[in-house]
OpenMM code with the backbone's topology and positions (N, CA, C; nanometers):
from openmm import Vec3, app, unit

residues = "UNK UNK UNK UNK UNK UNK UNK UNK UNK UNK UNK UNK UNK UNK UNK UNK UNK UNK UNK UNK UNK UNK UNK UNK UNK UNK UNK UNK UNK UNK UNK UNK UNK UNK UNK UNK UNK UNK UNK UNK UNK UNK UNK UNK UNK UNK UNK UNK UNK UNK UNK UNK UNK".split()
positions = [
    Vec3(0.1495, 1.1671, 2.5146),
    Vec3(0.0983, 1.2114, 2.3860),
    Vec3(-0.0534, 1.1919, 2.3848),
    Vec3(-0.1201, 1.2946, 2.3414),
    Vec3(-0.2830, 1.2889, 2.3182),
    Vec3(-0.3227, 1.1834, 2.1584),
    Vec3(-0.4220, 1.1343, 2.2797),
    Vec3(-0.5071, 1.0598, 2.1451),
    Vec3(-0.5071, 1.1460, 1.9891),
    Vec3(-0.5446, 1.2831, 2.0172),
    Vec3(-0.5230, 1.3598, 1.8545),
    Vec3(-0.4036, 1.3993, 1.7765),
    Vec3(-0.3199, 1.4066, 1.8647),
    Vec3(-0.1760, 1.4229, 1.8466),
    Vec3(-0.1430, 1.2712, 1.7540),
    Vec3(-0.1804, 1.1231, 1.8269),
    Vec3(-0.0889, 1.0453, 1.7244),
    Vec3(-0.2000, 0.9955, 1.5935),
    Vec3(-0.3235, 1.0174, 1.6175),
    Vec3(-0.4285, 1.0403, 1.5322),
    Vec3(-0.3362, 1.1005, 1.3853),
    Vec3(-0.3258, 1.2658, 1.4263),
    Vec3(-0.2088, 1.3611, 1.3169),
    Vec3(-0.0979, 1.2750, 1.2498),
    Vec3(-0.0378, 1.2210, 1.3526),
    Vec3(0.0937, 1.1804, 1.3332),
    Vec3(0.0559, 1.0331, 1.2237),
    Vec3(-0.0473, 0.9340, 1.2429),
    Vec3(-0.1042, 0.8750, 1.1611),
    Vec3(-0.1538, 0.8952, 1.0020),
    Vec3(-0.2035, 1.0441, 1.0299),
    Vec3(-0.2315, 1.0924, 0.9199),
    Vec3(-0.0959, 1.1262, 0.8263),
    Vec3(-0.0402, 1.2238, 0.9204),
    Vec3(0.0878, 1.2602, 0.7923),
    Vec3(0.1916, 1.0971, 0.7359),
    Vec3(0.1953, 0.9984, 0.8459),
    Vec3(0.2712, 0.8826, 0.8051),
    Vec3(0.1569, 0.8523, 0.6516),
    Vec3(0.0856, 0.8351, 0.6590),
    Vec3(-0.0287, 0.7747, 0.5606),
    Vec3(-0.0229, 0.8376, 0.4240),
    Vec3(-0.0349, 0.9730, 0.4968),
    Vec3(0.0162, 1.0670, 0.3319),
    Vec3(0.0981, 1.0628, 0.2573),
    Vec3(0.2612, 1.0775, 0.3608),
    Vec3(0.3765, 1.0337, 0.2450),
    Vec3(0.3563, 0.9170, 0.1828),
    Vec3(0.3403, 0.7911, 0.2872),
    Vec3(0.3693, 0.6356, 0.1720),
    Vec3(0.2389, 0.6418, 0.0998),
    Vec3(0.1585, 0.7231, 0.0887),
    Vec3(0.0528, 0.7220, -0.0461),
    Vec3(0.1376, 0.7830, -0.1354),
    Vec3(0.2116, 0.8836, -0.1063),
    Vec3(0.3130, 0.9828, -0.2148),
    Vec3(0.4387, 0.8847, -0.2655),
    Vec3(0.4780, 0.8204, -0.2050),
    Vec3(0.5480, 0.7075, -0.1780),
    Vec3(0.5443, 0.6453, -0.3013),
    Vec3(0.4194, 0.5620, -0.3224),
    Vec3(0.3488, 0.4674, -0.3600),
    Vec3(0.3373, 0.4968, -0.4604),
    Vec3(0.2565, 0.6164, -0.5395),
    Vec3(0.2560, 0.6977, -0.6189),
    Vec3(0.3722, 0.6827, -0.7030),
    Vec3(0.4830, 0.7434, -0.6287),
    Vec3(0.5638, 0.7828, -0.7600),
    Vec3(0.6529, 0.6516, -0.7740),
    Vec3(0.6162, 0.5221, -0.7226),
    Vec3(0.7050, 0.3805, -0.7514),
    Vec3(0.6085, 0.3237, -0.8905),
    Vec3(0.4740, 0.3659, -0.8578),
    Vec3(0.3797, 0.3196, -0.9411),
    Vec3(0.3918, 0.4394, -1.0848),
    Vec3(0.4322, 0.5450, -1.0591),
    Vec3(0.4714, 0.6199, -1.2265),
    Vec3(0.5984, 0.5681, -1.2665),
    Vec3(0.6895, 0.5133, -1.1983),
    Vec3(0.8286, 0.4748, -1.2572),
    Vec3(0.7807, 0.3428, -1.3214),
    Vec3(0.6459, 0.2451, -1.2585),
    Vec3(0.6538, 0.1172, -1.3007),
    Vec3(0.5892, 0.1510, -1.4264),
    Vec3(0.5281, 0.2817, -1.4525),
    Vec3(0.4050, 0.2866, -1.5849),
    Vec3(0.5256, 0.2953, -1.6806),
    Vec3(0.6041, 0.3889, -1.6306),
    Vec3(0.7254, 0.4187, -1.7294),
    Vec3(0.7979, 0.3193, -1.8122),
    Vec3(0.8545, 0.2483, -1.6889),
    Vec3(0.9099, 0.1293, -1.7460),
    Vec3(0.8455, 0.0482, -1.7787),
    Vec3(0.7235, -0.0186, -1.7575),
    Vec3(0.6245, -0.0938, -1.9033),
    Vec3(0.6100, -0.0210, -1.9768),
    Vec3(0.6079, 0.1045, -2.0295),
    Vec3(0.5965, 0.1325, -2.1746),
    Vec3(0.6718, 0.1327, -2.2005),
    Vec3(0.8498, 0.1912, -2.1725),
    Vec3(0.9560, 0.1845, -2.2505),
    Vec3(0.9845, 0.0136, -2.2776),
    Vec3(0.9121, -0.1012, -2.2042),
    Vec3(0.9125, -0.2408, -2.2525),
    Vec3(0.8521, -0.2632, -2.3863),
    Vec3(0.7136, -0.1988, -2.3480),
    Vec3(0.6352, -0.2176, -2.4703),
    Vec3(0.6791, -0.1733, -2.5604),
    Vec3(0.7150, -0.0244, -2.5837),
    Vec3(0.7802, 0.0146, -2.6993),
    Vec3(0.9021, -0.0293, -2.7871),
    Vec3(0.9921, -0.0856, -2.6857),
    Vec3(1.1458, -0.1512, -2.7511),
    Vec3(1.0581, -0.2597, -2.7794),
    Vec3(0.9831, -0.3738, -2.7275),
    Vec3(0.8835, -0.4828, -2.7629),
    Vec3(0.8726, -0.4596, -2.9326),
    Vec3(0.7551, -0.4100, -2.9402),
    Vec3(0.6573, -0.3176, -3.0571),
    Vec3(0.8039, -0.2802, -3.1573),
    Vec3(0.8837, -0.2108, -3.1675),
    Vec3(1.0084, -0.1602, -3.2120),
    Vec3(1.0550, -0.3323, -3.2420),
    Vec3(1.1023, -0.4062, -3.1802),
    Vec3(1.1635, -0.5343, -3.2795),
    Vec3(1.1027, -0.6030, -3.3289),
    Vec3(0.9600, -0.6005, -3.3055),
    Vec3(0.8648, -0.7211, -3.3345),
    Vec3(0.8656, -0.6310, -3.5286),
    Vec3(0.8312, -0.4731, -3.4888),
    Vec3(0.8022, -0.4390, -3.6557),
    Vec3(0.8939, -0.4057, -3.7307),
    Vec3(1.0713, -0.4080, -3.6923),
    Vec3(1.1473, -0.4190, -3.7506),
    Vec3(1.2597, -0.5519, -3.7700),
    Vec3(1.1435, -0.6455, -3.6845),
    Vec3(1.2057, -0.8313, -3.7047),
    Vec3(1.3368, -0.8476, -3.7042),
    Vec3(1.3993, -0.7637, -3.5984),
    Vec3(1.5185, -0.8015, -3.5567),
    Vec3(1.5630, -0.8923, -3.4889),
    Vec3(1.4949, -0.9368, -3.4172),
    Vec3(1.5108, -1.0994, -3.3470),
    Vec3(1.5225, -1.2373, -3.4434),
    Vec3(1.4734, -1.2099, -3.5233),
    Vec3(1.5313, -1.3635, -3.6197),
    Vec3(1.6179, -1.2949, -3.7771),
    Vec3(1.6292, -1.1803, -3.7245),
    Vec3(1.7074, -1.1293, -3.8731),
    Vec3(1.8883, -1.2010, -3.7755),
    Vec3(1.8749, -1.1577, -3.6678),
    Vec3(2.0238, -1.1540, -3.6235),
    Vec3(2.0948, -1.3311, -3.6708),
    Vec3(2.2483, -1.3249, -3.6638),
    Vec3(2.3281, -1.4251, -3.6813),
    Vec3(2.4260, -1.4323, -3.5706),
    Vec3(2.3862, -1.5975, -3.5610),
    Vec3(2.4562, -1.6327, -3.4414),
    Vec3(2.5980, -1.7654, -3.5598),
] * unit.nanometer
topology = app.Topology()
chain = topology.addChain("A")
for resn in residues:
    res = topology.addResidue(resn, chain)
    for name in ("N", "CA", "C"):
        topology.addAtom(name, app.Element.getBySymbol(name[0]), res)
């Protein structure tokens, strides 16, 4: 195999796990806001100390 050949082959590995990376890091944005929001959601409808145990 030529030096430019695994050069390429470097490149395309690099690209996907940036694409990779990417879309683990939009699922994590996702899921901190759907935290924040259910968060925000009990804190302003004070369901945590309304409940009975």
């Amino acid at each position: 195999m030529e030096p430019a050949e695994i050069i390429d082959l470097i490149r395309i590995c690099r690209r996907r796990h940036i694409a990779v990376q990417s879309a683990h890091t939009d699922v994590n944005i996702r899921a901190v806001k759907k935290l924040v929001s259910v968060t925000q959601y009990v804190i302003e409808n004070d369901l945590y100390s309304s409940q009975r145990y």
